[in-house]
C-alpha positions as CSV (number, residue, x, y, z in Angstrom):
1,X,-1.1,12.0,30.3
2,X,-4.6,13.4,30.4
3,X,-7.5,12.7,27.5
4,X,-6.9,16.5,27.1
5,X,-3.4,16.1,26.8
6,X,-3.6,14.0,24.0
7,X,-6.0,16.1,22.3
8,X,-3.3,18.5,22.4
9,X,-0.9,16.6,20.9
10,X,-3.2,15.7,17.6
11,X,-3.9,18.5,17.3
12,X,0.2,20.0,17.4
13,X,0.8,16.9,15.3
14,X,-1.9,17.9,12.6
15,X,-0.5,21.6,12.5
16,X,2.3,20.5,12.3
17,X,1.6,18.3,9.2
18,X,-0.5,21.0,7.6
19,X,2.0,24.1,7.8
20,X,4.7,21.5,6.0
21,X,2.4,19.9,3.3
22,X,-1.1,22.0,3.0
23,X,-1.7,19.6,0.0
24,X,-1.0,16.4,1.5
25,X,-3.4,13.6,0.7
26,X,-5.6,12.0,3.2
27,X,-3.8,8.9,3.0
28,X,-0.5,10.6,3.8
29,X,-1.7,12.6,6.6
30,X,-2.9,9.4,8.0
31,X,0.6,7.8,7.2
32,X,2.3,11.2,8.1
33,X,0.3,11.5,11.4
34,X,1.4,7.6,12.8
35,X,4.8,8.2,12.5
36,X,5.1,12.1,13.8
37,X,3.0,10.7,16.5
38,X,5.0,7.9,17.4
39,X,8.3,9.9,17.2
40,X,6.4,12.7,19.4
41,X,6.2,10.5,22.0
42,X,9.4,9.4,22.4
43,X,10.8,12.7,22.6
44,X,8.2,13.6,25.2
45,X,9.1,10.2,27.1
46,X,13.3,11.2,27.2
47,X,12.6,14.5,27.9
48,X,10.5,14.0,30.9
49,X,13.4,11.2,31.7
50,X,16.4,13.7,31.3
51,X,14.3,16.2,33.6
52,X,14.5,14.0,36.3
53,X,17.2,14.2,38.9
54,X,19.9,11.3,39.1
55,X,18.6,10.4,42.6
56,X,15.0,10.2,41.1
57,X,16.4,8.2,37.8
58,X,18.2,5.5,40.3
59,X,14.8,5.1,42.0
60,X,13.3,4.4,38.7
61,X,15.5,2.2,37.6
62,X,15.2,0.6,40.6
63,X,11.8,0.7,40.7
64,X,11.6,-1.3,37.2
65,X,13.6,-3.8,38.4
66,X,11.5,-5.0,40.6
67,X,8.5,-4.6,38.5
68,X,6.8,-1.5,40.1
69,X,3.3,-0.8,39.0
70,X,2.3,1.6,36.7
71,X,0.8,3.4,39.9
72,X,3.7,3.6,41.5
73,X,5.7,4.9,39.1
74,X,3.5,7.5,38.4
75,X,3.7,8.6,41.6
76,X,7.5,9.4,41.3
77,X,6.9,11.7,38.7
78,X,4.0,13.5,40.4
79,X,6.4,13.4,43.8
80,X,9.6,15.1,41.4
81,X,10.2,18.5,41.8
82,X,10.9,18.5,37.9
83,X,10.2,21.0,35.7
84,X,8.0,18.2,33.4
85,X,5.8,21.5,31.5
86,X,9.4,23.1,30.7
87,X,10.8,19.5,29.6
88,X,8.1,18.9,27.4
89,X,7.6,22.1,25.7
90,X,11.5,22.0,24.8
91,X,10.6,18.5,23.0
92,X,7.5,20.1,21.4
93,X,9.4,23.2,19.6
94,X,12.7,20.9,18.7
95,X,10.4,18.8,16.7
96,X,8.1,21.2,15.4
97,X,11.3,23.1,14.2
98,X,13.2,20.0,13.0
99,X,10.2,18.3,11.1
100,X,9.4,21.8,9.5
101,X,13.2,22.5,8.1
102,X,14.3,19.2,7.8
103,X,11.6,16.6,7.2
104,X,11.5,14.2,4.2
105,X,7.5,13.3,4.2
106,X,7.8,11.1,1.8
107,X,10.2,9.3,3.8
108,X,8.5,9.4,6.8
109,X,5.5,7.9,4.5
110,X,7.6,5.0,3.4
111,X,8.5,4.7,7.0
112,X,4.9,4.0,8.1
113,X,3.9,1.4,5.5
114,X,7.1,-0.2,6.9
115,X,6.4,0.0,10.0
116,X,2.4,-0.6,9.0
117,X,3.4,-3.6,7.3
118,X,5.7,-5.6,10.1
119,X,2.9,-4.7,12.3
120,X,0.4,-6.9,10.0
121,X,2.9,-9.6,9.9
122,X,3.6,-9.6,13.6
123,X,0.5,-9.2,15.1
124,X,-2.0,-12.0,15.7
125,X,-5.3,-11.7,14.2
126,X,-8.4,-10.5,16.3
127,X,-5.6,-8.5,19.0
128,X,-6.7,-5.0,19.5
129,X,-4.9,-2.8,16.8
130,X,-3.2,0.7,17.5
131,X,-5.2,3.5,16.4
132,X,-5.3,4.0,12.8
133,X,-3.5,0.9,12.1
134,X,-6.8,-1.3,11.9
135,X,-6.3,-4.0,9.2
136,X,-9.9,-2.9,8.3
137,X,-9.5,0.8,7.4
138,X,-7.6,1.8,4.3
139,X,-3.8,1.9,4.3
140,X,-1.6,4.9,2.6
């Protein structure tokens, strides 16, 4: 993905966020906004995967296994003939939709000091940190 892309998708996140809970705090946005993210991506990773034919999945898979580079990998996808935008936007309104009828943000808050908290036990000190999830700034 493009700089711009992911512009985009802070921004849809933070919408997103804002039409559920207007009067979230900044600390749960924060918290909110990690785990949205993180879920976001997944959804845009399997549905750019499912778009993909099965001839173009066995290449991948075969392509992993022998430890393609990131290049060339991204070269299948830009070679496919699949319909990526289509994929994606699918992704985009299934969670938009499910987060705003269904989501628990307070457990999705929970969630991310969990998640916040293995991540402090795990990770050696001085390794770059994920954004917002520098020991430095100030959990929710």
């Amino acid at each position: 993905m493009k700089i711009s892309d992911e512009r985009v998708l802070a921004a849809f996140v933070d919408k997103m966020i804002t039409d559920k809970n207007a009067l979230v705090t900044e600390k749960e946005r924060t918290a909110l906004y990690r785990v949205l993210r993180e879920q976001l991506n997944v959804k845009i990773e399997q549905a750019m995967l499912s778009a993909l034919s099965d001839e173009e999945m066995i290449k991948l898979n075969e392509m992993l296994d022998d430890g393609a580079s990131d290049d060339e990998i991204e070269a299948l996808f830009n070679e496919s003939d699949a319909d990526f935008a289509r994929a994606v936007e699918r992704a985009l309104t299934e969670m938009r939709t499910d987060y705003l009828e269904h989501g628990d943000s307070d457990a999705l808050i929970e969630q991310s000091k969990a998640q916040y908290a293995e991540f402090l036990a795990t990770a050696p000190d001085g390794q770059g940190y994920p954004v917002g999830m520098d020991p430095r700034e100030e959990q929710a």
